[in-house]
C-alpha positions as CSV (number, residue, x, y, z in Angstrom):
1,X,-35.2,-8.8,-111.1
2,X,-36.3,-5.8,-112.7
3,X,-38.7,-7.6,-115.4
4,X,-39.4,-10.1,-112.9
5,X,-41.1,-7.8,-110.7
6,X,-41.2,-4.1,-111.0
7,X,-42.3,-4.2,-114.6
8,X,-45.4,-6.3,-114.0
9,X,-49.0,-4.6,-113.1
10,X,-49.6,-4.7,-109.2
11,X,-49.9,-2.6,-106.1
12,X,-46.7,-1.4,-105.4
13,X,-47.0,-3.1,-101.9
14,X,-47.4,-5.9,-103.4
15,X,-44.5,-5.7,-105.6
16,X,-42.6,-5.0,-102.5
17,X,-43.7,-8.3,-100.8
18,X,-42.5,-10.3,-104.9
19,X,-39.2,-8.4,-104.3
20,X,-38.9,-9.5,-100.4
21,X,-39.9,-12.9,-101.9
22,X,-37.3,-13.8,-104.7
23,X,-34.4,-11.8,-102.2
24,X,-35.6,-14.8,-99.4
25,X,-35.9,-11.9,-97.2
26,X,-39.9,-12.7,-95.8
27,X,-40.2,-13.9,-92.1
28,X,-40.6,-17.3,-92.7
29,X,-39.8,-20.5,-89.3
30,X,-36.3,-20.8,-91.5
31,X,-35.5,-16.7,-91.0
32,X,-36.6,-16.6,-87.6
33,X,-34.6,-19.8,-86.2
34,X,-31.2,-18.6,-87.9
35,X,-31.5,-15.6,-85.5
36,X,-32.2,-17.8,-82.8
37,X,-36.1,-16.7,-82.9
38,X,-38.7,-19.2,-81.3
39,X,-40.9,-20.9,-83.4
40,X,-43.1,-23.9,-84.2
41,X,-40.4,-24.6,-87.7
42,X,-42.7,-25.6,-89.9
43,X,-45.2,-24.4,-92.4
44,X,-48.1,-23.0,-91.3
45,X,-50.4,-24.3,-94.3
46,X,-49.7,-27.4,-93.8
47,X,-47.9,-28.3,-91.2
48,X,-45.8,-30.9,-92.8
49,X,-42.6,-29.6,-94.0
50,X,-40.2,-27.0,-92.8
51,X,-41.7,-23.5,-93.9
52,X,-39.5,-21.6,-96.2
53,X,-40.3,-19.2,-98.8
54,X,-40.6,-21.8,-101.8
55,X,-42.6,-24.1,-99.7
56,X,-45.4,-21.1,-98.7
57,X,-45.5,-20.3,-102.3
58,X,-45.6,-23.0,-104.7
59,X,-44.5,-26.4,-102.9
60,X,-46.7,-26.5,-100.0
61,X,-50.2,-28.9,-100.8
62,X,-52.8,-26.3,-99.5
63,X,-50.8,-23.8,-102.1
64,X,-50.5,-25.8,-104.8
65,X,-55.0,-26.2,-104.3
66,X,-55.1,-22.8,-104.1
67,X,-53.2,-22.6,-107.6
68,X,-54.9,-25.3,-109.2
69,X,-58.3,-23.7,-108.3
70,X,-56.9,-20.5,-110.1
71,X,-55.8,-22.5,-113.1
72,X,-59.4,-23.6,-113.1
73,X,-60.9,-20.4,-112.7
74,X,-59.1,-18.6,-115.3
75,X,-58.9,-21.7,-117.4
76,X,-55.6,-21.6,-117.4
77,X,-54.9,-25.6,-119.3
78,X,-50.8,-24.6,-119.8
79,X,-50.4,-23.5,-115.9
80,X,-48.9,-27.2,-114.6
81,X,-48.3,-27.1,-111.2
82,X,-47.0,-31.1,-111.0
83,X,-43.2,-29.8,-112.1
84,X,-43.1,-27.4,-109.5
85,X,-41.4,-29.3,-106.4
86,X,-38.6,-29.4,-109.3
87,X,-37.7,-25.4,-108.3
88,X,-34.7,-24.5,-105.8
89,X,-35.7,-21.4,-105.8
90,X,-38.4,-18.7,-105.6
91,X,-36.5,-16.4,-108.3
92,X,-36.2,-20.0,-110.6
93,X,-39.7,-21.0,-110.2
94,X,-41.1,-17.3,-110.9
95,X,-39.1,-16.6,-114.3
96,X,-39.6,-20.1,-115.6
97,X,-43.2,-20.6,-114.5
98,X,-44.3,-16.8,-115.4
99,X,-42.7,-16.5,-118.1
100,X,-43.6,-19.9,-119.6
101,X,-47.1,-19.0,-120.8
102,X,-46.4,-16.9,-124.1
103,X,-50.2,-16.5,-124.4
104,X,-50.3,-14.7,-121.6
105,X,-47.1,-13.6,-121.0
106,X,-48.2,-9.7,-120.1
107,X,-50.8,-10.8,-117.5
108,X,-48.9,-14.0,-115.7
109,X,-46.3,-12.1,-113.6
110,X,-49.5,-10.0,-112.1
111,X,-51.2,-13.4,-111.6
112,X,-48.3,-14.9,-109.5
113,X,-47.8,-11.7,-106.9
114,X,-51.9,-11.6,-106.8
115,X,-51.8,-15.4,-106.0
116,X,-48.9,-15.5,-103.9
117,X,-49.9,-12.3,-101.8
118,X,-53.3,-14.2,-100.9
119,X,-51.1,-17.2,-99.8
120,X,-49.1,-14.9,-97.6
121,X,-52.1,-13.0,-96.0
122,X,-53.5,-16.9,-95.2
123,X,-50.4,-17.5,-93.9
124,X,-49.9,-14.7,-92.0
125,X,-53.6,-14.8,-90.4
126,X,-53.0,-18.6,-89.4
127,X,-49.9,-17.3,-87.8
128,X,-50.9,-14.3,-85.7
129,X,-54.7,-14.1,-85.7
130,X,-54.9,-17.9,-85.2
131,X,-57.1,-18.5,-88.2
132,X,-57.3,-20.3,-91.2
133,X,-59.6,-21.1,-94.3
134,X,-59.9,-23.7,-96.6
135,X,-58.6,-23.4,-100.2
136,X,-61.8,-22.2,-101.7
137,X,-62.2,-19.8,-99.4
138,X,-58.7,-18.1,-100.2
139,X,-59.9,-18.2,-103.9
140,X,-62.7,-15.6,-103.3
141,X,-60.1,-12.8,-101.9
142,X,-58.0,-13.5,-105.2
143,X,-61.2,-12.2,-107.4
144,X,-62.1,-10.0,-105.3
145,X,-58.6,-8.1,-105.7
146,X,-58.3,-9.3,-109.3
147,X,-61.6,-7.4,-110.1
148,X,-60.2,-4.2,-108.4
149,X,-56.9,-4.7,-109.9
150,X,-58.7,-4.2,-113.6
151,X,-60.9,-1.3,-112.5
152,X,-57.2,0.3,-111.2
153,X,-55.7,-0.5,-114.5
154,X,-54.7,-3.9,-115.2
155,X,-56.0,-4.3,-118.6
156,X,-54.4,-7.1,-119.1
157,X,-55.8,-9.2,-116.7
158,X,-59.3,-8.0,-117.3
159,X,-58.8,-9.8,-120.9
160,X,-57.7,-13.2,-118.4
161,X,-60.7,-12.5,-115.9
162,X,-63.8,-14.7,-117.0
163,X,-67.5,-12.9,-117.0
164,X,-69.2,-13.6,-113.9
């Protein structure tokens, strides 16, 4: 877990929210109803299939547009989100997937909790702010932060970032 997460550049809150992740320990319809907490049961970005951790994060369709936009926009040709629904787990699919891309292999971890924490802030806004945005509209918080991120230190991803 330790390379997984607290070795990668990011906010520290958001490598809290990569550590709640891979532990299974988020809030998710799965979470609530095992302490008997009311709720609708299933995911709230798509509303198809029971919402779970892997599901927000790389099973669910509107996630997996949001990472194929950022595989576009960081022209990203080795980032193949098609063997994903192959995961079990969050932990599985973020060593194998992060790791996979030897290119990049500094930057990636970064790129999957900057990713994943603009999933969970669409998520959570659908869920208790009652709003949600298309895909492309998610994208532009992700470089937004991404710029910040470099001017804060991630030199790594600033060699990723495309000029714009």
């Amino acid at each position: 877990m330790y390379k997984v997460v607290w070795t990668a550049w990011a906010l520290p809150k958001v490598k809290f929210l990569a550590w709640l992740a891979i532990q299974d320990r988020l809030w998710t319809s799965v979470c609530l109803a095992k302490r008997g907490w009311p709720n609708s049961g299933l995911c709230t970005l798509c509303r198809r299939e029971q919402e779970t951790v892997e599901q927000i994060f790389f099973q669910c369709r509107y996630t997996l547009r949001v990472w194929e936009m950022v595989r576009a926009w960081l022209q990203l040709i080795d980032l193949d989100t098609s063997g994903w629904a192959a995961y079990r787990s969050i932990h599985e699919w973020w060593c194998e997937s992060a790791s996979a891309h030897y290119a990049h292999k500094k930057v990636m971890p970064s790129i999957f909790m900057l990713v994943s924490k603009a999933i969970w802030d669409e998520r959570n806004a659908r869920v208790f702010r009652g709003r949600s945005a298309p895909t492309f509209t998610t994208l532009q918080p992700i470089k937004h932060e991404a710029k910040l991120w470099i001017l804060a230190g991630a030199k790594h991803l600033g060699l990723l970032m495309p000029g714009e």
